[in-house]
N, C-alpha and C positions, 0 to 999 in steps of 0.2 A: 136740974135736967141737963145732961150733956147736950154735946151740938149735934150731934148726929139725930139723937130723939128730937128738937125741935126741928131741924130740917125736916126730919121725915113727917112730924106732923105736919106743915108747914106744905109739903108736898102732896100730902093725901086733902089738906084743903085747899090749894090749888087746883088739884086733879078733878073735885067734885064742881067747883064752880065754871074749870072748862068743859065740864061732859055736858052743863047744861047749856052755855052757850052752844056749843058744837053740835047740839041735838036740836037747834034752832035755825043751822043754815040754810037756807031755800034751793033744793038741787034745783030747781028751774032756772036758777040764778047762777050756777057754779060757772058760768062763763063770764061774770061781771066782772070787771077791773075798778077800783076805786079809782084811778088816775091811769092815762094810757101807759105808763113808764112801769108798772104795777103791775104785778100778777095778777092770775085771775083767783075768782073766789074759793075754786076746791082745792087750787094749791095753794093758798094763803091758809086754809081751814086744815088741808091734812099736815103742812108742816109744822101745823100748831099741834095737831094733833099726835105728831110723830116728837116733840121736843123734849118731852119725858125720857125720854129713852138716851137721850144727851149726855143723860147723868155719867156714864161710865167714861163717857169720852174726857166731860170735863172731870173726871177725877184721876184717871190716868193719861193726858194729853199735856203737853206743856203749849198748844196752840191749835187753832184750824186754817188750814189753807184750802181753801176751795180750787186752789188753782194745779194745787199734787192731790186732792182728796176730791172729788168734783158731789157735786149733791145729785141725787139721785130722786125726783118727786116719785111717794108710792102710790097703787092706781086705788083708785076709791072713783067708784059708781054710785054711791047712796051715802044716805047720815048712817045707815046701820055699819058699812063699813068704815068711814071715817068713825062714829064711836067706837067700834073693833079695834082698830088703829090706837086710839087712844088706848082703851082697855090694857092692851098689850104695849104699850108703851110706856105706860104708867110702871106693870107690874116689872119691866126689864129696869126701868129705872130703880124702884123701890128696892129689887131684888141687890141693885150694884147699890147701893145707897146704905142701906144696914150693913154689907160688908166693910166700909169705912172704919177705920180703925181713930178713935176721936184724940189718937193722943198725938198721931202724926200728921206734922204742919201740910197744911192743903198746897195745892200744887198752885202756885202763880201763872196766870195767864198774860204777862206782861211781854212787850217785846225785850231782848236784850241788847243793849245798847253798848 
């Protein structure tokens, strides 16, 4: 099995076992912080939810800088759109993912020194 084919299986069971946590989160609760320094809980649940979709960045990025790229939370009012989020997160990822070509070395996310 190339690397590309276990990534991607590897990503389609990750995806399954966050759809089920993230279909669990208490919107009553989407204002909790686990610690006051912490996000609250629907930005902690859709950035998990939106992390699929990373895929392209880290395959064509040589780094991230929050501070020239700044993050951007997306809005989510319910678990239906937070799993939508995912849904479509998953599928932008998977869709950059099989485009991978498994014979060219992946791109380092190192600083360069």
């Amino acid at each position: 099995m190339d690397i590309v084919k276990a990534l991607l299986k590897e990503f389609e069971s990750e995806f399954n076992t966050t759809k089920k946590f993230l279909a669990l989160v208490p919107t009553d609760h989407f204002d909790w912080a686990p610690h006051e320094k912490s996000m609250k809980m629907k930005s902690l649940a859709s950035h998990i939810a939106e992390l699929p979709s990373w895929v392209s960045l880290a395959i064509t990025a040589d780094g991230l800088d929050f501070a020239t790229a700044p993050y951007e939370e997306k809005k989510i009012l319910n678990n239906d759109d937070l799993l939508m989020l995912l849904e479509e997160s998953y599928a932008s990822g998977k869709s950059e993912l099989e485009k991978v070509n498994p014979e060219i070395p992946a791109v380092k996310w190192f600083p360069k020194y």
